[in-house]
TORKOL-4160 file (C-alpha; in steps of 0.2 Angstrom, whole numbers, padded with zeros to 4 digits, m for minus):
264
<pt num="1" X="m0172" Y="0002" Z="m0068"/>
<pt num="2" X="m0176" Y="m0015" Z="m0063"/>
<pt num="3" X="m0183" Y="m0029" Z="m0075"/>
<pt num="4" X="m0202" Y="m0031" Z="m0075"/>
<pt num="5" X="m0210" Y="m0045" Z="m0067"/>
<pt num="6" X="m0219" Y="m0057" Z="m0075"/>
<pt num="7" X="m0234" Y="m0067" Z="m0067"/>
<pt num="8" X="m0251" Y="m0077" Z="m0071"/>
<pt num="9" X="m0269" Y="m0076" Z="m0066"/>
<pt num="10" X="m0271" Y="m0094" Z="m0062"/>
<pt num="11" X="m0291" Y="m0093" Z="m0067"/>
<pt num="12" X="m0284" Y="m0093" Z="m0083"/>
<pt num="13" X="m0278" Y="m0108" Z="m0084"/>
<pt num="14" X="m0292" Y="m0117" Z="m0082"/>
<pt num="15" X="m0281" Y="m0127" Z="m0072"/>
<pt num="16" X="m0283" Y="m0134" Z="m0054"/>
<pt num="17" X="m0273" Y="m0123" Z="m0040"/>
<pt num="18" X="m0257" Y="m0134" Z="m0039"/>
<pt num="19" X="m0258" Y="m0138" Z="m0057"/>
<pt num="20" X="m0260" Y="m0121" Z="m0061"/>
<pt num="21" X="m0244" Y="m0116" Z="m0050"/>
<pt num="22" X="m0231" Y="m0131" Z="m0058"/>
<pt num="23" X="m0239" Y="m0124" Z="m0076"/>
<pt num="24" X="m0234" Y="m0104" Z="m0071"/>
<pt num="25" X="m0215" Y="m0112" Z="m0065"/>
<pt num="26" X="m0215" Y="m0122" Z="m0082"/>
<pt num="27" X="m0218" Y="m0106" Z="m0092"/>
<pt num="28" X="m0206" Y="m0096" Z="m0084"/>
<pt num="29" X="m0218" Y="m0084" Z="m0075"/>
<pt num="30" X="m0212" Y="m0076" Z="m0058"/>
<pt num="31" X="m0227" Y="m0076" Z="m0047"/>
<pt num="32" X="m0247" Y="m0080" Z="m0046"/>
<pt num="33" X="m0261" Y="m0070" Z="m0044"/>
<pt num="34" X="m0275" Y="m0081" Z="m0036"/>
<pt num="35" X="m0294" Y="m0079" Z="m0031"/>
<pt num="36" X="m0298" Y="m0077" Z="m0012"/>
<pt num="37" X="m0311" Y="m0092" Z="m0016"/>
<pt num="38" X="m0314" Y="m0110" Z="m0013"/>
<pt num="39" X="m0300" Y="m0116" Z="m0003"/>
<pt num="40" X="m0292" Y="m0102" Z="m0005"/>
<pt num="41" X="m0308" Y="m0091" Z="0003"/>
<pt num="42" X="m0300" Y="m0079" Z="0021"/>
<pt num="43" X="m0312" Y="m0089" Z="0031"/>
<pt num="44" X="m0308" Y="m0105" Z="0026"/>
<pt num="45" X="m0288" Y="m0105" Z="0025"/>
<pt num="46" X="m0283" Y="m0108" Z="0043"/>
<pt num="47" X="m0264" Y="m0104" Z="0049"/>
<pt num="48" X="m0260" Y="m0124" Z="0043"/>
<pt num="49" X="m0266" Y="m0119" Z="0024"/>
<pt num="50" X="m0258" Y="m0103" Z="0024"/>
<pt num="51" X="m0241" Y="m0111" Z="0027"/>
<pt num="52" X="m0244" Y="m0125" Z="0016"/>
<pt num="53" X="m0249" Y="m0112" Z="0002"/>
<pt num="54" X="m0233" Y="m0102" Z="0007"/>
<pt num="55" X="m0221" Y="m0117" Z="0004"/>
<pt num="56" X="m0230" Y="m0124" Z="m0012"/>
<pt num="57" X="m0226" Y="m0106" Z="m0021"/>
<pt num="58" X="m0207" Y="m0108" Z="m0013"/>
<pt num="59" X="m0206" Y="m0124" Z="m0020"/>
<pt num="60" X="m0208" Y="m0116" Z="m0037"/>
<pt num="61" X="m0200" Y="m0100" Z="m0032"/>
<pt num="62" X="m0215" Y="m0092" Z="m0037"/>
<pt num="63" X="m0223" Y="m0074" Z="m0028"/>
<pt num="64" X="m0239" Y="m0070" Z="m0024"/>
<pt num="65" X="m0242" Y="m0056" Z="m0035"/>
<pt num="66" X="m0260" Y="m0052" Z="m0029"/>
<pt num="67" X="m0273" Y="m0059" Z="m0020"/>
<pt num="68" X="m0291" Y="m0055" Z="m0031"/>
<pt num="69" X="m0307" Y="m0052" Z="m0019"/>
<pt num="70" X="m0322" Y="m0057" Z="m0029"/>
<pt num="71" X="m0338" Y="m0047" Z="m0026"/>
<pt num="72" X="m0355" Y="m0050" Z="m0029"/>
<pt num="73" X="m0359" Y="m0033" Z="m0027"/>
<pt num="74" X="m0350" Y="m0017" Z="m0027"/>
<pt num="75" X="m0342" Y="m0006" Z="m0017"/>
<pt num="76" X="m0357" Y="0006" Z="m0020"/>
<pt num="77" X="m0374" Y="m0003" Z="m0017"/>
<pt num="78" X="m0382" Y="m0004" Z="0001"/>
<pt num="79" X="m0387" Y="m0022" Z="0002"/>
<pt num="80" X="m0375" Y="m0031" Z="0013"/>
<pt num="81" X="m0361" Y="m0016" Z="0013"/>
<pt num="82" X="m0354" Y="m0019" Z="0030"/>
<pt num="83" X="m0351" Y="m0040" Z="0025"/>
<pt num="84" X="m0343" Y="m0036" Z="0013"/>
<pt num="85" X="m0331" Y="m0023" Z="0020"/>
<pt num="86" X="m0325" Y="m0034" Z="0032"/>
<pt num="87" X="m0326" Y="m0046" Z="0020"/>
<pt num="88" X="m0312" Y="m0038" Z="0009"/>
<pt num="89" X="m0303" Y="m0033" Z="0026"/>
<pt num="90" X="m0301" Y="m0053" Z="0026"/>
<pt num="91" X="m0295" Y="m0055" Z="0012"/>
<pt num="92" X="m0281" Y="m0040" Z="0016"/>
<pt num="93" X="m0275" Y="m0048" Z="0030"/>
<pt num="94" X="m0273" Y="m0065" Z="0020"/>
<pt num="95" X="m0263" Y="m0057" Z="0008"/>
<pt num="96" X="m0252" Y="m0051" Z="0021"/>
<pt num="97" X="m0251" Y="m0067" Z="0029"/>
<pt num="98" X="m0246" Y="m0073" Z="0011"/>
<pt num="99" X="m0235" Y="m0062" Z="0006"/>
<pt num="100" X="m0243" Y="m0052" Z="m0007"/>
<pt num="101" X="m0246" Y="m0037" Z="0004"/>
<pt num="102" X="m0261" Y="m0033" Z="m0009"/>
<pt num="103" X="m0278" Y="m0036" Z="m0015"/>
<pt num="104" X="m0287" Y="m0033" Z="m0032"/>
<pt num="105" X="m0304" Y="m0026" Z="m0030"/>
<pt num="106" X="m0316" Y="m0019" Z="m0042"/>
<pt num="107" X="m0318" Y="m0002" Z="m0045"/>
<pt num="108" X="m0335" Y="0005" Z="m0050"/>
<pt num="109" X="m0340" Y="0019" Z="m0062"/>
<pt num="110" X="m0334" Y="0034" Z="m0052"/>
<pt num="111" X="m0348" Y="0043" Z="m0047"/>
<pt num="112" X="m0350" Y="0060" Z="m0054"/>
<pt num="113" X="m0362" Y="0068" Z="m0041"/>
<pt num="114" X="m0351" Y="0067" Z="m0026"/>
<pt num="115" X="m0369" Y="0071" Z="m0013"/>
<pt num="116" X="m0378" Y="0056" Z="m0021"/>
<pt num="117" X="m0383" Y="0042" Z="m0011"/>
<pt num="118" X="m0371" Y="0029" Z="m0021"/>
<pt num="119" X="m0355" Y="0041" Z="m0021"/>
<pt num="120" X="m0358" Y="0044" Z="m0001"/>
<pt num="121" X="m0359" Y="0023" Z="0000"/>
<pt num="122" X="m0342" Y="0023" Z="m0012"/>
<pt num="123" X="m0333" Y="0035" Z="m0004"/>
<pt num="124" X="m0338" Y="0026" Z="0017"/>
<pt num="125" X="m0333" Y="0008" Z="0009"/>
<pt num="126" X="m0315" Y="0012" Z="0000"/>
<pt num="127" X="m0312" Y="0025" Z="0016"/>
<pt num="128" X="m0314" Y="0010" Z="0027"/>
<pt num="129" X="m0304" Y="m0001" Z="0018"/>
<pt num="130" X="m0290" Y="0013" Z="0015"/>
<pt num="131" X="m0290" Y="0015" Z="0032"/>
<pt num="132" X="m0289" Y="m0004" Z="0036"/>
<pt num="133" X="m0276" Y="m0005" Z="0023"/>
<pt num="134" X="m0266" Y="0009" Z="0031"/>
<pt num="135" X="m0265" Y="0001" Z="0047"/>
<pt num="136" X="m0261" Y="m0015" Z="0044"/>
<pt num="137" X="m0249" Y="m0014" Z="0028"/>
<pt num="138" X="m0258" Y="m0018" Z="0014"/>
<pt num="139" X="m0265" Y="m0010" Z="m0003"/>
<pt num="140" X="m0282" Y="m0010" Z="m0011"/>
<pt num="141" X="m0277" Y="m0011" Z="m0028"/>
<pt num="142" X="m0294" Y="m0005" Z="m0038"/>
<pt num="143" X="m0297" Y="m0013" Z="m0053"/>
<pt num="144" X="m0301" Y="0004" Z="m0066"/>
<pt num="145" X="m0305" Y="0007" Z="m0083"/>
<pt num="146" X="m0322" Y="0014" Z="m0083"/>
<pt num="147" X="m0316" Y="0030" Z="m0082"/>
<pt num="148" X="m0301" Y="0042" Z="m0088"/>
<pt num="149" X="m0285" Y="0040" Z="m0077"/>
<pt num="150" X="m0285" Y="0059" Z="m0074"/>
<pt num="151" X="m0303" Y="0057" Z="m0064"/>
<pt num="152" X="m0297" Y="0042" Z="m0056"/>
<pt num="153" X="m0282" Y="0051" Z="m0049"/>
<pt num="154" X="m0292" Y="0067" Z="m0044"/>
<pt num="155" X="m0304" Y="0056" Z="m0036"/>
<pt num="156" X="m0290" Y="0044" Z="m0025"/>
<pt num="157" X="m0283" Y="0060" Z="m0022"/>
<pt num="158" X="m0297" Y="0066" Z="m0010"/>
<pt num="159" X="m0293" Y="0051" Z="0003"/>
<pt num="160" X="m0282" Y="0054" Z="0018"/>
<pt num="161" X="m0277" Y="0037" Z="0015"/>
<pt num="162" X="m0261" Y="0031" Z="0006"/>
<pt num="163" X="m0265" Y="0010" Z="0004"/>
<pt num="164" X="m0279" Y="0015" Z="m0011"/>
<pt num="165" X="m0271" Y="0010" Z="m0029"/>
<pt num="166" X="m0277" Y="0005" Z="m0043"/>
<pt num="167" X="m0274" Y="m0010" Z="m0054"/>
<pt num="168" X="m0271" Y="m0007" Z="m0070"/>
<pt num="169" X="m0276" Y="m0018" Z="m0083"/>
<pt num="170" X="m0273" Y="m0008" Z="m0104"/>
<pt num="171" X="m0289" Y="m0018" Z="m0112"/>
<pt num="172" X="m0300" Y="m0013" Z="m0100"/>
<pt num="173" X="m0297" Y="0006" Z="m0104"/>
<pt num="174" X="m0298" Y="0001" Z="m0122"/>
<pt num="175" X="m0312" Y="m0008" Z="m0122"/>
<pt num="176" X="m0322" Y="0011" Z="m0112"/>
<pt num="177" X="m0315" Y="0019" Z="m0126"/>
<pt num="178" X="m0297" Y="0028" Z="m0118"/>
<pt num="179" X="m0279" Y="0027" Z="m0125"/>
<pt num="180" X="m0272" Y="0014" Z="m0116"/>
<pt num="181" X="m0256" Y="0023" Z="m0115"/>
<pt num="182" X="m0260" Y="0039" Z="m0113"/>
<pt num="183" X="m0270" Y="0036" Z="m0097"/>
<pt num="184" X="m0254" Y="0027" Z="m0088"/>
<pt num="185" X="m0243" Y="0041" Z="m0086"/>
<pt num="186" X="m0257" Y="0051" Z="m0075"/>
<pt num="187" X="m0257" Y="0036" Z="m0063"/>
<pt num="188" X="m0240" Y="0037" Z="m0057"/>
<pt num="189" X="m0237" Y="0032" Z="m0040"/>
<pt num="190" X="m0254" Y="0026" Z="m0040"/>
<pt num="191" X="m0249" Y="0008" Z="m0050"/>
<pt num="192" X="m0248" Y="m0007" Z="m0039"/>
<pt num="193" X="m0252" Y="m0021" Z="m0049"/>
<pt num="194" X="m0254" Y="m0025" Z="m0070"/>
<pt num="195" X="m0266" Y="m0035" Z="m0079"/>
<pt num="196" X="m0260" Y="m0040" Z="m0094"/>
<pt num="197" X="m0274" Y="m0043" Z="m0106"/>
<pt num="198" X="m0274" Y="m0036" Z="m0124"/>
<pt num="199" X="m0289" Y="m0031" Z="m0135"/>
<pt num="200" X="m0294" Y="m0025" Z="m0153"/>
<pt num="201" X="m0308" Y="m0020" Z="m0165"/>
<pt num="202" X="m0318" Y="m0034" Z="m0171"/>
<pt num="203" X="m0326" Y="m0025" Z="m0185"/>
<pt num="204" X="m0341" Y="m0011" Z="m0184"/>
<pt num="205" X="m0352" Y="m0022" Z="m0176"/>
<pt num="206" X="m0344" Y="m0031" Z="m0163"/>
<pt num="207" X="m0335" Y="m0016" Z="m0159"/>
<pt num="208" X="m0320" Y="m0021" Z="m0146"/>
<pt num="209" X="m0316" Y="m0038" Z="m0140"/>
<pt num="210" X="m0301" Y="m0047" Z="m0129"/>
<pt num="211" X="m0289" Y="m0056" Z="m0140"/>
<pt num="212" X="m0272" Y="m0067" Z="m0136"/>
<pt num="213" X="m0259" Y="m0054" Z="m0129"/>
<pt num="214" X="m0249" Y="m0049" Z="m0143"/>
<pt num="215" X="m0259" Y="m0049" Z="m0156"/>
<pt num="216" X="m0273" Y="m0033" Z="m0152"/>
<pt num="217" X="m0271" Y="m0015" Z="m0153"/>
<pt num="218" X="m0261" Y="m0012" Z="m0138"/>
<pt num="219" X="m0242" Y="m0004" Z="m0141"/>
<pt num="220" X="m0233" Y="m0019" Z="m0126"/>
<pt num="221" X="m0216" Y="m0011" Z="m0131"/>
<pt num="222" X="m0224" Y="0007" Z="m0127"/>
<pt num="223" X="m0232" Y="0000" Z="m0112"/>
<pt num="224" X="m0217" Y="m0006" Z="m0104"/>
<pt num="225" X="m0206" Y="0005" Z="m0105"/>
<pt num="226" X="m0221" Y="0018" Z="m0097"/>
<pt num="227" X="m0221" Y="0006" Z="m0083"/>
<pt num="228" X="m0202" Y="0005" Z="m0080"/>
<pt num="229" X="m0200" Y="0024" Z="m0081"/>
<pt num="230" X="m0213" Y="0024" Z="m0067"/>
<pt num="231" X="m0203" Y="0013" Z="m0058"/>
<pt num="232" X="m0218" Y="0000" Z="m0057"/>
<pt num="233" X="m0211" Y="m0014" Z="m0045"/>
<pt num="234" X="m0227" Y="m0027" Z="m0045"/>
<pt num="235" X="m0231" Y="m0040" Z="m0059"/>
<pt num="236" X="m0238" Y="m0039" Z="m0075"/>
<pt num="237" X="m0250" Y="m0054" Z="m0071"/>
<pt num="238" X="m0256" Y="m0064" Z="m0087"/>
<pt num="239" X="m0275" Y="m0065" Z="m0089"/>
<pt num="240" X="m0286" Y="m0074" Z="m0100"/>
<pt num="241" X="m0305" Y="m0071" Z="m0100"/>
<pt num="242" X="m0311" Y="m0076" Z="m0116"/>
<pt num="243" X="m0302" Y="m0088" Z="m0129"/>
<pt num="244" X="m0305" Y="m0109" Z="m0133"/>
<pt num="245" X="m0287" Y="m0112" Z="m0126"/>
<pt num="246" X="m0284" Y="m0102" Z="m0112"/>
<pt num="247" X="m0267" Y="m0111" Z="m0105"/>
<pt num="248" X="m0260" Y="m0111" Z="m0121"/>
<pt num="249" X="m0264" Y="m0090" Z="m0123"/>
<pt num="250" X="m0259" Y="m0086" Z="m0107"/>
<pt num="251" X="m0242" Y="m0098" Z="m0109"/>
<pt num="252" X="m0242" Y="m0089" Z="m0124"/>
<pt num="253" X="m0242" Y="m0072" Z="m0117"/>
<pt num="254" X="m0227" Y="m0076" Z="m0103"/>
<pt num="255" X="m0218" Y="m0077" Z="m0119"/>
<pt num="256" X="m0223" Y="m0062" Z="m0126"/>
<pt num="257" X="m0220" Y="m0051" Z="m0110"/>
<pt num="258" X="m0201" Y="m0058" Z="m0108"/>
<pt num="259" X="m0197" Y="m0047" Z="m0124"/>
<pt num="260" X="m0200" Y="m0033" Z="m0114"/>
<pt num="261" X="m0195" Y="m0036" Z="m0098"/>
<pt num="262" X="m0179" Y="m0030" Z="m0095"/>
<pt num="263" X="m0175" Y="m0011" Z="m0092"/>
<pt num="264" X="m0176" Y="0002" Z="m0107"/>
């Protein structure tokens, strides 16, 4: 079994992008996961800015673990559908220009009426980009949590297309009320990229929240080992949404994640 990979979300950081990268070298982190925004944005990084980007990340001998597609809408709703197909098709064909090879796209609630207007809408949109992905050799990795892994892999399961995986992120299944590690093993095969964010009870009240990794309710010892029994060979990529210091967190969690990194 090979070592896990460790990375960063560099929005985390709160950082600007080179800043950002030396801070992900400094802590020891393998590779970056970035937004496809600002100068950064498919339409706006020409060939010069995709090979300067290249070179910066070899410079620190960093990855690109991910390349994240923001959406204002989802893959579900009607208004401007066909944009943002293509959109995302950008984005794709960025990645593989960086080398990542794949993209992070949210997932919506799956649909549980599979004739209703928004399930037909889902189903055109990721079929499109599976297709796309298929062709041109990259992977749609879906941001879930909304639902159980067991639906999610039924429902992935009725594409004719092998470039739609998920992204799997333990405190978004926590925070919908699943076992974290009970709804990895379903998603084997399926896992192309980890978000490593942790969460716990904040009292009856506030219900859930997103804490510093390491110090919610997820088992990370569990967690890795699951992953490298599944062979998973992307990054766990270090994310911060919440939190006063987010640098220090996610340096922080860097740490953390090395004691789990090499092979059970």
């Amino acid at each position: 079994m090979k070592p896990l990979r460790t990375g960063i979300v560099v929005e985390s950081t709160q950082l600007p992008l080179r800043a950002s990268v030396e801070a992900a070298a400094r802590m020891g982190a393998r590779g970056v996961q970035v937004d496809a925004a600002g100068d950064l944005a498919p339409g706006v990084l020409g060939e010069t800015g995709r090979r300067e980007f290249r070179n910066l990340l070899r410079g620190f001998d960093l990855d690109l673990a991910a390349l994240n597609v923001p959406l204002r809408r989802g893959l579900d709703v009607a208004d401007d559908m066909q944009q943002r197909i293509e959109h995302v098709r950008k984005a794709m064909q960025l990645a593989f220009d960086l080398g990542a090879r794949r993209v992070v796209v949210a997932c919506p609630k799956l649909p549980d009426d599979a004739t209703a207007p928004r399930a037909l809408l889902m189903r055109e949109s990721l079929l499109a980009l599976g297709t796309y992905g298929d062709r041109m050799g990259c992977v749609v990795a879906l941001e879930v949590g909304y639902d159980p892994a067991e639906k999610v892999k039924e429902y992935l399961a009725s594409f004719d297309v092998g470039s739609l995986k998920v992204t799997y992120d333990p405190a978004n299944f926590l925070l919908h009320g699943h076992d974290p590690l009970k709804n990895l093993m379903p998603l084997e095969g399926l896992v192309a990229h980890v978000h490593a964010r942790d969460a716990r009870s904040a009292g009856v009240s506030r219900g859930l929240q997103e804490v510093p990794l390491g110090a919610g309710d997820i088992d990370w010892m569990a967690l890795s080992a699951t992953l490298q029994v599944l062979e998973f060979d992307g990054f766990l990529t270090v994310e911060r949404e919440q939190g006063e210091n987010k640098l220090a967190d996610v340096t922080a969690g860097v740490k953390f994640l090395k004691r789990f990194a090499l092979p059970v």
